[in-house]
N, CA, C, O and CB atoms as a CASP TS submission, in Angstrom:
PFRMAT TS
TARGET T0000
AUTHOR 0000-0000-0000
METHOD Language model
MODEL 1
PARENT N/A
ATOM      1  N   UNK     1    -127.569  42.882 -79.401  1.00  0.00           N
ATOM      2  CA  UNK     1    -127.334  44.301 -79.261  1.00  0.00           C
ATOM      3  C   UNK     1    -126.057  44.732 -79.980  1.00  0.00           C
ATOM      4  O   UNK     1    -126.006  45.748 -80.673  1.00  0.00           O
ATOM      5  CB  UNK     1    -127.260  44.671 -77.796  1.00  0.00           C
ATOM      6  N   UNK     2    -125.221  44.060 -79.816  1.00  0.00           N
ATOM      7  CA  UNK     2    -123.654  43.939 -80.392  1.00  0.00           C
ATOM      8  C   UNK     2    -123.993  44.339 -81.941  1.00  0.00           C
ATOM      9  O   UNK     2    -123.370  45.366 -82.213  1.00  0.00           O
ATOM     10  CB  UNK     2    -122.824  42.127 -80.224  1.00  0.00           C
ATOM     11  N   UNK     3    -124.893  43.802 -83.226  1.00  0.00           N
ATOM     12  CA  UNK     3    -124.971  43.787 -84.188  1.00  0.00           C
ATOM     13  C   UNK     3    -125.123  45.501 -84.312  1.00  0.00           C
ATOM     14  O   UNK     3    -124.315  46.229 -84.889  1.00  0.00           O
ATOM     15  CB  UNK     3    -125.894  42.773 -84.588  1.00  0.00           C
ATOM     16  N   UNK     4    -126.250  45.897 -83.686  1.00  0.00           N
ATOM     17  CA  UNK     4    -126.730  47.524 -84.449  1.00  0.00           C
ATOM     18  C   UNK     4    -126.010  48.515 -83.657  1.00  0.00           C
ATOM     19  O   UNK     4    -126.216  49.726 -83.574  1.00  0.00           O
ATOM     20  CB  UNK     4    -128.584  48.010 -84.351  1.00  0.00           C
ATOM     21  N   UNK     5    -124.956  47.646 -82.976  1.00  0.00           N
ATOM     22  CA  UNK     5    -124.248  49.024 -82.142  1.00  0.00           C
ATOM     23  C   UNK     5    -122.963  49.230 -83.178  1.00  0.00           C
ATOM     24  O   UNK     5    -122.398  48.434 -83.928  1.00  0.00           O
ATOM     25  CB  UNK     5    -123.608  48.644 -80.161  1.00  0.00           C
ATOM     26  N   UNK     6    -122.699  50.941 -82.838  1.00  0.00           N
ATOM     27  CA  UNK     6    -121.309  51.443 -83.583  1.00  0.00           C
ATOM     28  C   UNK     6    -120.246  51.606 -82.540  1.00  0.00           C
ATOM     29  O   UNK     6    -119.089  51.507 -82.949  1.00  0.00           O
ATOM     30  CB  UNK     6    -121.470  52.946 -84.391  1.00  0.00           C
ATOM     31  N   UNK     7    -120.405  51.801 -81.465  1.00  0.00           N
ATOM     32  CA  UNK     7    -119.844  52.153 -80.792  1.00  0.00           C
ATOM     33  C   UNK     7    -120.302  51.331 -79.321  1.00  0.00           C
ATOM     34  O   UNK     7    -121.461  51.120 -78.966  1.00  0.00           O
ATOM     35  CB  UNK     7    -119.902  53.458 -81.030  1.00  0.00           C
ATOM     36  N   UNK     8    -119.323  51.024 -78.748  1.00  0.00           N
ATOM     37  CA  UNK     8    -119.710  49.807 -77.588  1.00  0.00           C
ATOM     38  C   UNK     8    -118.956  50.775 -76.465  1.00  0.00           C
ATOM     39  O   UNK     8    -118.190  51.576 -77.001  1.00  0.00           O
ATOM     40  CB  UNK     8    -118.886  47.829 -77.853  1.00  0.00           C
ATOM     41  N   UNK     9    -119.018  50.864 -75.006  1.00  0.00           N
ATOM     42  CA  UNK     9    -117.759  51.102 -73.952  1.00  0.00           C
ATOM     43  C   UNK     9    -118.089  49.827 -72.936  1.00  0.00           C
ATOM     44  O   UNK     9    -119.091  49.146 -72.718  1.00  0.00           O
ATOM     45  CB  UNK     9    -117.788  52.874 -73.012  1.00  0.00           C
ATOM     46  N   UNK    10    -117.054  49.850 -72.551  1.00  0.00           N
ATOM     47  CA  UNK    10    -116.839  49.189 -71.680  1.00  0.00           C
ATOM     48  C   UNK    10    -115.898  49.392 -70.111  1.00  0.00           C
ATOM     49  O   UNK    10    -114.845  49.879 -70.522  1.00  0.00           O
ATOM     50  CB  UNK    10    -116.519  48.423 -72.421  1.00  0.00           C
ATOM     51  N   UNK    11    -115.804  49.295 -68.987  1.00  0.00           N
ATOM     52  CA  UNK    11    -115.574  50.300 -67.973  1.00  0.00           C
ATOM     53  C   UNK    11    -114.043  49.873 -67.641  1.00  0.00           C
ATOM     54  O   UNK    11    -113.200  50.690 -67.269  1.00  0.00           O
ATOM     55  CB  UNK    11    -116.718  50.240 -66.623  1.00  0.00           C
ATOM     56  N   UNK    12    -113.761  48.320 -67.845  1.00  0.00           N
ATOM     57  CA  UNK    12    -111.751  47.927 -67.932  1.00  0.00           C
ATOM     58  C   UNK    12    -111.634  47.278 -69.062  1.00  0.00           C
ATOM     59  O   UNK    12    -112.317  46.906 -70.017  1.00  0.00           O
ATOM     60  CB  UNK    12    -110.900  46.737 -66.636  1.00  0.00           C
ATOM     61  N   UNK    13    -110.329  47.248 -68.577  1.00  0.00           N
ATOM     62  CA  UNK    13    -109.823  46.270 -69.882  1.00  0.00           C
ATOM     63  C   UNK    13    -110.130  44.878 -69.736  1.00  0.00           C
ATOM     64  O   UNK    13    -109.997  44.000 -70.588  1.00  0.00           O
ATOM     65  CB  UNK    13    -108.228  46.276 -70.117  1.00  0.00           C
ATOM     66  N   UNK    14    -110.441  44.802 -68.882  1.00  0.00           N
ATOM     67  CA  UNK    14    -110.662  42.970 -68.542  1.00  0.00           C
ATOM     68  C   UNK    14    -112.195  42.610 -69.044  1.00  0.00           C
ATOM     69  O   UNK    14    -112.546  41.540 -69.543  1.00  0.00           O
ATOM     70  CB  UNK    14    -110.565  42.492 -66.487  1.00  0.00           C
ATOM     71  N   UNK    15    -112.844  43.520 -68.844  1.00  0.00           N
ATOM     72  CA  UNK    15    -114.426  43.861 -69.451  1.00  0.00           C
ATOM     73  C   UNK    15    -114.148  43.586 -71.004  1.00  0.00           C
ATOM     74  O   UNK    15    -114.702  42.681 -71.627  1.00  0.00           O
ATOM     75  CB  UNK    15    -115.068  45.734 -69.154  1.00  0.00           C
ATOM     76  N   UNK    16    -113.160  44.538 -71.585  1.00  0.00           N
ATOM     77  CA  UNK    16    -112.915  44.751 -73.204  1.00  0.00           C
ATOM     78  C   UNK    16    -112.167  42.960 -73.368  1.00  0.00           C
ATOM     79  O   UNK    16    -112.667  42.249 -74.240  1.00  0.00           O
ATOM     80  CB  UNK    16    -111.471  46.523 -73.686  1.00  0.00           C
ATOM     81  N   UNK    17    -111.700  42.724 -73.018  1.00  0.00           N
ATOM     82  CA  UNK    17    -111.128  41.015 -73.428  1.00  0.00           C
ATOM     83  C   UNK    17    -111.786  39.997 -73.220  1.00  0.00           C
ATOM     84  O   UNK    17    -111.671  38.955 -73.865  1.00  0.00           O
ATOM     85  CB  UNK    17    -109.995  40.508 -72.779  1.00  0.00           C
ATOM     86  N   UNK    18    -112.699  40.226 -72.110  1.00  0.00           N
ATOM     87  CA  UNK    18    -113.655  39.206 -71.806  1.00  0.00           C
ATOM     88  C   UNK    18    -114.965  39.835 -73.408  1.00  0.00           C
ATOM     89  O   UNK    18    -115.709  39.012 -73.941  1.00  0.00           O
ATOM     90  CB  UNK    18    -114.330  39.411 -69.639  1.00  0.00           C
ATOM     91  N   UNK    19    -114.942  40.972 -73.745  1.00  0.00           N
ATOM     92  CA  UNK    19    -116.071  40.796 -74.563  1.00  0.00           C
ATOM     93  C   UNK    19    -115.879  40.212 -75.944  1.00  0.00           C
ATOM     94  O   UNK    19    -116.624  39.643 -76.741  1.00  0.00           O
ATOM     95  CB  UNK    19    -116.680  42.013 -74.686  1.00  0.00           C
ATOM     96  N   UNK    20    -114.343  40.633 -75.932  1.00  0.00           N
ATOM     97  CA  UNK    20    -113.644  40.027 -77.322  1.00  0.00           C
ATOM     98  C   UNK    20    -113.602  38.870 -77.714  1.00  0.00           C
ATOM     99  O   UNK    20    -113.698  38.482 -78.878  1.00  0.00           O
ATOM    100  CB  UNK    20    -112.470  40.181 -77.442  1.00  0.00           C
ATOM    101  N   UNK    21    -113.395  37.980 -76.348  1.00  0.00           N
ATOM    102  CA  UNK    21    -112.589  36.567 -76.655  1.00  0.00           C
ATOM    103  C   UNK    21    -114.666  36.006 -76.721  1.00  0.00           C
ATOM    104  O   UNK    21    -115.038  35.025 -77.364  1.00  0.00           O
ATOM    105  CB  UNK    21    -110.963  35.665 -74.820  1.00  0.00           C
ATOM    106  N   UNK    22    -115.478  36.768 -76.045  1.00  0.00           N
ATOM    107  CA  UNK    22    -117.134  36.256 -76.240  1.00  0.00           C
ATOM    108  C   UNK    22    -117.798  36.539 -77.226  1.00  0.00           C
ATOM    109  O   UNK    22    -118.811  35.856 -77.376  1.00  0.00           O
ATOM    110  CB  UNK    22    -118.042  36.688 -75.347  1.00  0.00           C
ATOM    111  N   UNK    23    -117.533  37.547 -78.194  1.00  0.00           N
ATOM    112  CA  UNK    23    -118.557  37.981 -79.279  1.00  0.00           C
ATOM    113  C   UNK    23    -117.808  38.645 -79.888  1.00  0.00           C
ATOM    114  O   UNK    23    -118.158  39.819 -80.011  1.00  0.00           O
ATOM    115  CB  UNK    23    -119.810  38.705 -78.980  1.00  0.00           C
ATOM    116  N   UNK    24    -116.066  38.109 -80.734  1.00  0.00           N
ATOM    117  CA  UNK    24    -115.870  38.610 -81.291  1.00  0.00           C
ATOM    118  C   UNK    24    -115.807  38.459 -82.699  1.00  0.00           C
ATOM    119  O   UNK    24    -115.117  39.123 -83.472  1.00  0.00           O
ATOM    120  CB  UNK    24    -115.333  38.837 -80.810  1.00  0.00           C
ATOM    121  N   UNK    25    -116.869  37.191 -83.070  1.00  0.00           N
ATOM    122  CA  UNK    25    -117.412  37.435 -84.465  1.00  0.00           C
ATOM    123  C   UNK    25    -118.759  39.075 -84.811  1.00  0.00           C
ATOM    124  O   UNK    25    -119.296  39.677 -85.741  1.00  0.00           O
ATOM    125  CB  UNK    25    -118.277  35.701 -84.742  1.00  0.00           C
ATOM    126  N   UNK    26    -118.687  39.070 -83.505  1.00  0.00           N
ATOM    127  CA  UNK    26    -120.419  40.756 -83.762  1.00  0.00           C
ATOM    128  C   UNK    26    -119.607  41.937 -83.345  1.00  0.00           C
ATOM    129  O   UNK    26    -120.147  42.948 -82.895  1.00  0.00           O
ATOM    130  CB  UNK    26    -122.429  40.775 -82.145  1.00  0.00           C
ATOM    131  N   UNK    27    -117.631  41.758 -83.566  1.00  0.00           N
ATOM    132  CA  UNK    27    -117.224  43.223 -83.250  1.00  0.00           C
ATOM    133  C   UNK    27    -116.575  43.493 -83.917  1.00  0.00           C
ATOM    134  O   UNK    27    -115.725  44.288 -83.519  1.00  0.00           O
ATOM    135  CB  UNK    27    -116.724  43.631 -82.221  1.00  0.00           C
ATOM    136  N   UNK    28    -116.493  42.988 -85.558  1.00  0.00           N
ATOM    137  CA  UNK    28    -116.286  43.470 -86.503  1.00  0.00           C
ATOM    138  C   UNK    28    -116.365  45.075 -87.072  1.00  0.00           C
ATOM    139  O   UNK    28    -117.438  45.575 -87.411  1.00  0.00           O
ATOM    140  CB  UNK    28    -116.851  42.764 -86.948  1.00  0.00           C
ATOM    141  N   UNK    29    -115.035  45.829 -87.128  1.00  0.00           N
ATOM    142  CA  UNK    29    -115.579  47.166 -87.536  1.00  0.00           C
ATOM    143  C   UNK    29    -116.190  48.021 -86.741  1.00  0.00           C
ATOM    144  O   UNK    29    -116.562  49.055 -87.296  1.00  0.00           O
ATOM    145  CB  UNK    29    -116.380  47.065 -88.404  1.00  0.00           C
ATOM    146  N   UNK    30    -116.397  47.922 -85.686  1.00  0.00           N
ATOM    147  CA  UNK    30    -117.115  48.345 -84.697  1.00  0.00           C
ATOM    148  C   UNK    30    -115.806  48.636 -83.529  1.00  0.00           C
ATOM    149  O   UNK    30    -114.820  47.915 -83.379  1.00  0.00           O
ATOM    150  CB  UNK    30    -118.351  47.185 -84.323  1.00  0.00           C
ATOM    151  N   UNK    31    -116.138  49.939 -82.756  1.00  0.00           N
ATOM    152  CA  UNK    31    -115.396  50.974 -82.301  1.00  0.00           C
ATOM    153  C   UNK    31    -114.991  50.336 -80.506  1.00  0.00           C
ATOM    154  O   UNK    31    -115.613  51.110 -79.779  1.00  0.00           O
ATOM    155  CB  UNK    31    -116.445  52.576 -82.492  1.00  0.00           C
ATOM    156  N   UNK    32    -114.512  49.673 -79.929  1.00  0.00           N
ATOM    157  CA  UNK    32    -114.863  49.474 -77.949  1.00  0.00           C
ATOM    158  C   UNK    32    -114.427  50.306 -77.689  1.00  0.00           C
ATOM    159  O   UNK    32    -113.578  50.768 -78.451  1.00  0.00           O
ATOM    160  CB  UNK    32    -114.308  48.354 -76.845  1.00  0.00           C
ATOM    161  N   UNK    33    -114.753  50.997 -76.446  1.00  0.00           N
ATOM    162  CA  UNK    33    -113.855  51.961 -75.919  1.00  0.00           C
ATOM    163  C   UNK    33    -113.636  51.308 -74.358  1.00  0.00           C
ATOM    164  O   UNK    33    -114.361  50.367 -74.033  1.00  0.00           O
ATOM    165  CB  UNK    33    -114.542  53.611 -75.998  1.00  0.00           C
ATOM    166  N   UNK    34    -112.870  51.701 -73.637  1.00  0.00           N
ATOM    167  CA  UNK    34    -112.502  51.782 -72.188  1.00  0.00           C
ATOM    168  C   UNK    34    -111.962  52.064 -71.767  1.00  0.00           C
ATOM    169  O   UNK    34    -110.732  52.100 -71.732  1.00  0.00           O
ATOM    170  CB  UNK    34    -112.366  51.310 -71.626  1.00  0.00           C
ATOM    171  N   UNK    35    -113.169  52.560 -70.992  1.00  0.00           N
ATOM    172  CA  UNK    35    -113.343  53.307 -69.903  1.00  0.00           C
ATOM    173  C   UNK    35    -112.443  53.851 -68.844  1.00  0.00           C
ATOM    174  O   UNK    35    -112.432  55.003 -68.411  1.00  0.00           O
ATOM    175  CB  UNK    35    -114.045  52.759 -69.411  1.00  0.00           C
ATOM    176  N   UNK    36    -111.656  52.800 -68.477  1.00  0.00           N
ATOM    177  CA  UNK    36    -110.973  52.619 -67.573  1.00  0.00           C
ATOM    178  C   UNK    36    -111.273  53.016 -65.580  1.00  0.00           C
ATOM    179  O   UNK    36    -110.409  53.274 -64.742  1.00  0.00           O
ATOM    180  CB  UNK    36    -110.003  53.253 -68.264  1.00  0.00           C
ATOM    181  N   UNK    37    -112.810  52.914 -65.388  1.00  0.00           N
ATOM    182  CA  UNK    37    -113.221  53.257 -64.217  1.00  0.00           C
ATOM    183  C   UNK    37    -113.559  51.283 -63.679  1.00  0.00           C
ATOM    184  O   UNK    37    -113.970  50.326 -64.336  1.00  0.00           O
ATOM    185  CB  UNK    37    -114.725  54.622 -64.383  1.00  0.00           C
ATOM    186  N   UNK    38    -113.161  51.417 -62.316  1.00  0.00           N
ATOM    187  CA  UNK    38    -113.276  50.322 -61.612  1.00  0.00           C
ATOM    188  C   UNK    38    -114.332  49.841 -61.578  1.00  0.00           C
ATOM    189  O   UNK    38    -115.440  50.356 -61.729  1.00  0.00           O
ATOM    190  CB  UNK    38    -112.945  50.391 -60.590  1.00  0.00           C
ATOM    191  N   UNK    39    -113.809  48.038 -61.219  1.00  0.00           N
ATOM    192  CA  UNK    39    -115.353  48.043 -61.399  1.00  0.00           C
ATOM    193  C   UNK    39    -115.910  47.602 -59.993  1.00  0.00           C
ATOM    194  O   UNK    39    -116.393  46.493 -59.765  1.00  0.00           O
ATOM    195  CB  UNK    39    -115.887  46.962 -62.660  1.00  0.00           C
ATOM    196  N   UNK    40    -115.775  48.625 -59.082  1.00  0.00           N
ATOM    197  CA  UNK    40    -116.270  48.448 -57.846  1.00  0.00           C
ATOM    198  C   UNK    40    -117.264  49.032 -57.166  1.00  0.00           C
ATOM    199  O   UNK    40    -117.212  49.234 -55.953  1.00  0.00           O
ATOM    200  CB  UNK    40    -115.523  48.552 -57.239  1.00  0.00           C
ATOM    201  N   UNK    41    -118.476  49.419 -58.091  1.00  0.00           N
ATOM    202  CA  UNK    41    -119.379  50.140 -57.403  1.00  0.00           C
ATOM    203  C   UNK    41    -120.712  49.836 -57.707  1.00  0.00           C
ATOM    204  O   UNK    41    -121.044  49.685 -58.883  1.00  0.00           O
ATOM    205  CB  UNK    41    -119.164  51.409 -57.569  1.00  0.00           C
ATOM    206  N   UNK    42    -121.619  49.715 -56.674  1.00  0.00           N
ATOM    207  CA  UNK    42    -122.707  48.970 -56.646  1.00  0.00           C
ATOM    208  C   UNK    42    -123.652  49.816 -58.124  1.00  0.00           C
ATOM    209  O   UNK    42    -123.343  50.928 -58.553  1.00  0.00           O
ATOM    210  CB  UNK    42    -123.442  49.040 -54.885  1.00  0.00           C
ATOM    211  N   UNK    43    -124.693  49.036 -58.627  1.00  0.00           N
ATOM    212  CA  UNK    43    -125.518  49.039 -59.751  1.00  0.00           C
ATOM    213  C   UNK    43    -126.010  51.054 -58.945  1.00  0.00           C
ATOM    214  O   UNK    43    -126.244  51.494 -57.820  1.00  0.00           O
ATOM    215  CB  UNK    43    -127.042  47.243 -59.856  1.00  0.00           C
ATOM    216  N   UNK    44    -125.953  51.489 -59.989  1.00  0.00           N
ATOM    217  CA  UNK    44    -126.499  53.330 -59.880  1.00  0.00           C
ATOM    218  C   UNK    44    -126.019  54.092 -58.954  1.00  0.00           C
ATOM    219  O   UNK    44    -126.647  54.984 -58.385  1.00  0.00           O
ATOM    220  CB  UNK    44    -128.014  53.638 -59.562  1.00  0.00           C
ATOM    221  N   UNK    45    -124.984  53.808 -58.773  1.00  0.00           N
ATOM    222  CA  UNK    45    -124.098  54.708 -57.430  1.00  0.00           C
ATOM    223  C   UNK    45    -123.818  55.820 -58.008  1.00  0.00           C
ATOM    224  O   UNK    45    -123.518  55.992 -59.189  1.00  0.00           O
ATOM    225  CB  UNK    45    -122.572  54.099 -56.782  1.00  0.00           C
ATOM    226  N   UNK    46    -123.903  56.493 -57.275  1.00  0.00           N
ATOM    227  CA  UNK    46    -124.141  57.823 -57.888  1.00  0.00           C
ATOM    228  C   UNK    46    -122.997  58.659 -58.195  1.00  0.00           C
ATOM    229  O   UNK    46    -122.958  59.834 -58.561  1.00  0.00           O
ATOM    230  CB  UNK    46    -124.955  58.578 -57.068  1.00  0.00           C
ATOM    231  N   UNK    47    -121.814  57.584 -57.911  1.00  0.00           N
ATOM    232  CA  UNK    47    -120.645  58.429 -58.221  1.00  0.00           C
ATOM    233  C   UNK    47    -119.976  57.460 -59.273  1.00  0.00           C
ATOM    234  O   UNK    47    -119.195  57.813 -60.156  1.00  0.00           O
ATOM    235  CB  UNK    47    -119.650  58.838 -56.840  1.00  0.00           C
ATOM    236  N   UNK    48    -120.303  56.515 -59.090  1.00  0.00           N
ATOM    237  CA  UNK    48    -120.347  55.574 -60.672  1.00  0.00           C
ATOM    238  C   UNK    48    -121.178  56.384 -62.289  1.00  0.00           C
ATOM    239  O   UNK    48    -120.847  56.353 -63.474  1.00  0.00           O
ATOM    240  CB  UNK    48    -121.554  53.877 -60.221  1.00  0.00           C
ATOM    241  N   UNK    49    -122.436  57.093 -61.496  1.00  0.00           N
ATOM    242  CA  UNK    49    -122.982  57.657 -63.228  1.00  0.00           C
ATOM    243  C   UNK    49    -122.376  58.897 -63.077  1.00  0.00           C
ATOM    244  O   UNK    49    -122.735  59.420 -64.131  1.00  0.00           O
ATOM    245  CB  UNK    49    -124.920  57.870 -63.700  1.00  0.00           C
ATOM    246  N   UNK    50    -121.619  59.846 -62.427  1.00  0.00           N
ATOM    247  CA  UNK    50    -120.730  61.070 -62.625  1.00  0.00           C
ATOM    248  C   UNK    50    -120.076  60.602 -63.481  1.00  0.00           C
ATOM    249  O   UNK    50    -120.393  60.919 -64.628  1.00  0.00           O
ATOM    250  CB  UNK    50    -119.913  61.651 -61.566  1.00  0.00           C
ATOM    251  N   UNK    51    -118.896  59.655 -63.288  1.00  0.00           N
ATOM    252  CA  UNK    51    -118.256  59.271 -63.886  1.00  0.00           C
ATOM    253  C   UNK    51    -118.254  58.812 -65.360  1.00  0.00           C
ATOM    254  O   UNK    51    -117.394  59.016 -66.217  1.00  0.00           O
ATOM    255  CB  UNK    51    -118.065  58.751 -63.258  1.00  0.00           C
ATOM    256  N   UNK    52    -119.933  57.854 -65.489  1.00  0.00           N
ATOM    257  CA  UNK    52    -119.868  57.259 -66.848  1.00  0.00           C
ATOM    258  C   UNK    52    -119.982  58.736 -67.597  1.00  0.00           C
ATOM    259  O   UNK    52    -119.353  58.951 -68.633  1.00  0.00           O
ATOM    260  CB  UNK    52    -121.198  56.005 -67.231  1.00  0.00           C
ATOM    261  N   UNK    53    -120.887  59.791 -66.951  1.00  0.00           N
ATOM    262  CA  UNK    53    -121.059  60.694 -67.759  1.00  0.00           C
ATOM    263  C   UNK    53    -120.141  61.229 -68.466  1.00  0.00           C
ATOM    264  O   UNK    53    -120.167  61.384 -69.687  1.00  0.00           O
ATOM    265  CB  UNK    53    -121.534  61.421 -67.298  1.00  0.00           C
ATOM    266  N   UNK    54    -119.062  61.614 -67.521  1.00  0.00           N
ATOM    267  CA  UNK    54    -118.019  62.491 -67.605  1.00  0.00           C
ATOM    268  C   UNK    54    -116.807  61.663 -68.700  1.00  0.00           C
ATOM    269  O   UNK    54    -115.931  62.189 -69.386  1.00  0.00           O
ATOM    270  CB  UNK    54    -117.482  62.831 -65.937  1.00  0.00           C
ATOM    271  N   UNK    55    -117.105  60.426 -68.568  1.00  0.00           N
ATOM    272  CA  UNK    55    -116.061  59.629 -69.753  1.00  0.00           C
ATOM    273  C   UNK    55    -116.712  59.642 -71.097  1.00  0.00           C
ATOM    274  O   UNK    55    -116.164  60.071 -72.112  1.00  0.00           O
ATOM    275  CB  UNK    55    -115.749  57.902 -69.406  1.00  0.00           C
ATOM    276  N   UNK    56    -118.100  59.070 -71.029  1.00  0.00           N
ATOM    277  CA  UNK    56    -119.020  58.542 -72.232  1.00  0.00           C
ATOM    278  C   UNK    56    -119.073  60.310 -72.937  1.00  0.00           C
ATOM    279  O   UNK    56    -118.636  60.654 -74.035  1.00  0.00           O
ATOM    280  CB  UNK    56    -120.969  57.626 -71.570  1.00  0.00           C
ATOM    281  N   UNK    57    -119.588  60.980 -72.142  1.00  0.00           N
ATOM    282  CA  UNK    57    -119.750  62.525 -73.054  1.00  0.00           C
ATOM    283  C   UNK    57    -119.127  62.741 -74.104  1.00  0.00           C
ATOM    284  O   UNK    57    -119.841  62.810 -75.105  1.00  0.00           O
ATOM    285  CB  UNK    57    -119.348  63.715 -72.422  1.00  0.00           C
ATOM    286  N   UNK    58    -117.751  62.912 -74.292  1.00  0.00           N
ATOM    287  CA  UNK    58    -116.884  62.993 -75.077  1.00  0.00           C
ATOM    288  C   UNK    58    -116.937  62.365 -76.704  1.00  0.00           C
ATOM    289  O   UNK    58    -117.210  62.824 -77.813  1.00  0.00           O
ATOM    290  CB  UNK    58    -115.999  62.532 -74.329  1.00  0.00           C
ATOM    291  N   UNK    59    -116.450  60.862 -76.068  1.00  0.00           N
ATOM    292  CA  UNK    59    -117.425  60.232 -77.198  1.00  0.00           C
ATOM    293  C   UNK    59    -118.583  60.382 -77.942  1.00  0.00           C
ATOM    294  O   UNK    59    -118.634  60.495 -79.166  1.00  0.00           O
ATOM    295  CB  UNK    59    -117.725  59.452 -76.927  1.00  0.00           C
ATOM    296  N   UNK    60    -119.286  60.381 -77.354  1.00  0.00           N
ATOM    297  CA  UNK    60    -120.701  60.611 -77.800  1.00  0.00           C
ATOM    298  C   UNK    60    -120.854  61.849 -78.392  1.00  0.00           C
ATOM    299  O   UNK    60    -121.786  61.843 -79.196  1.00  0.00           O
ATOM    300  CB  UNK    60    -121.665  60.521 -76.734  1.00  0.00           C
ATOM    301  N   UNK    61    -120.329  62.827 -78.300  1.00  0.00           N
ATOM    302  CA  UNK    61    -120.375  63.970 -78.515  1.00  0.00           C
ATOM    303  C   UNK    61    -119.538  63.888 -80.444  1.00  0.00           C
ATOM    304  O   UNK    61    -119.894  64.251 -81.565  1.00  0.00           O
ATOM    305  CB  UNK    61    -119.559  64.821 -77.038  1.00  0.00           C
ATOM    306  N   UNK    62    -118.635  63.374 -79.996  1.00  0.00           N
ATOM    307  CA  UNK    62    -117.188  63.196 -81.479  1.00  0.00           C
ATOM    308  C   UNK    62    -117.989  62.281 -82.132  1.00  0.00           C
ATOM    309  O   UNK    62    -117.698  62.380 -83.324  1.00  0.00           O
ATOM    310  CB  UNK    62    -115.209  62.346 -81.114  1.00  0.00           C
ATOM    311  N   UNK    63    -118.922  61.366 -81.970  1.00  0.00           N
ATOM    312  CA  UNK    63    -119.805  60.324 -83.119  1.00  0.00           C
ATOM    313  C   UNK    63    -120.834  60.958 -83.254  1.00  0.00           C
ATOM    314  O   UNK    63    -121.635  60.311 -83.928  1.00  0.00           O
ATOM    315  CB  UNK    63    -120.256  58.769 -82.748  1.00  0.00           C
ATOM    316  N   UNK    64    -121.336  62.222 -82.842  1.00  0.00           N
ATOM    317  CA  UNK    64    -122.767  62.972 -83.365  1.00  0.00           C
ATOM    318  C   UNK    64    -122.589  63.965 -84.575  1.00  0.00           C
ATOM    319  O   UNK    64    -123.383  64.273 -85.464  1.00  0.00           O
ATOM    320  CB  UNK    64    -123.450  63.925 -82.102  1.00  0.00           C
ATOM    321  N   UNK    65    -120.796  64.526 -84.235  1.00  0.00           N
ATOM    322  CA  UNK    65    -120.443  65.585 -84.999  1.00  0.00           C
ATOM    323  C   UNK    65    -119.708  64.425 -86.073  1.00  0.00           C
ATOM    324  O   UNK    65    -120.362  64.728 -87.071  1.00  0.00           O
ATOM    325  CB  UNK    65    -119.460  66.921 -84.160  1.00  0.00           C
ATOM    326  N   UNK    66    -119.042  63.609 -86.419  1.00  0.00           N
ATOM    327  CA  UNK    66    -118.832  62.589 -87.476  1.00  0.00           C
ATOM    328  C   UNK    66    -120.030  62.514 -88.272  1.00  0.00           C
ATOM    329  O   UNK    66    -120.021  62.489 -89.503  1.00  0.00           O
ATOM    330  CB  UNK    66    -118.491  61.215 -86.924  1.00  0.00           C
ATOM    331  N   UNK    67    -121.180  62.474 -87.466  1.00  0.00           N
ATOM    332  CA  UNK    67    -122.257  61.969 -88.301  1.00  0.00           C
ATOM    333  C   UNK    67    -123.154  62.697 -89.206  1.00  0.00           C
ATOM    334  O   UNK    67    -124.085  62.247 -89.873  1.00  0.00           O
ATOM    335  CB  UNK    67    -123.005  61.420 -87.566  1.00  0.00           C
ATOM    336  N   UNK    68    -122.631  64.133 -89.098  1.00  0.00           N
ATOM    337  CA  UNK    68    -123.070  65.259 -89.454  1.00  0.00           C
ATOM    338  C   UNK    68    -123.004  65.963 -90.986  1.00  0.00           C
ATOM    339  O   UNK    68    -121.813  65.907 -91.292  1.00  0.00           O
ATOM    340  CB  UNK    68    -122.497  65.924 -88.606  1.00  0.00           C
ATOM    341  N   UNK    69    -123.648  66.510 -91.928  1.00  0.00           N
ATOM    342  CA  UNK    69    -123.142  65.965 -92.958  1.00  0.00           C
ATOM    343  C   UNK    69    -121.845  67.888 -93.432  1.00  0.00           C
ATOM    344  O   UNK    69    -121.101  67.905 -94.413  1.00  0.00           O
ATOM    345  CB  UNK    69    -124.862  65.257 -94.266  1.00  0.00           C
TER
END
């Protein structure tokens, strides 16, 4: 997945070093972000995807308009 992605997030920093020191021959040139939301909340909690929304949006939003010609 790492290869065709431009943009990766990740939710700490311990997430972002653990992915580095694991696959960081496939993160060449390629953008991590984080997040910085804990990582203490069970799989689809519903105040866990407020959150991804409310961080990831932004981003996502600034790599659609980059991409624009």
């Amino acid at each position: 997945m790492l290869d065709w992605a431009e943009l990766i997030f990740v939710m700490g920093k311990r997430h972002r070093k653990k992915l580095g020191k694991q696959f960081r021959a496939h993160l060449g040139g390629k953008r991590v972000v984080c997040l910085d939301i804990p990582d203490e909340y069970d799989f689809m909690d519903p105040v866990l995807v407020v959150l991804l929304k409310a961080r990831v949006r932004r981003y996502l939003l600034d790599s659609i308009a980059a991409q624009r010609p």
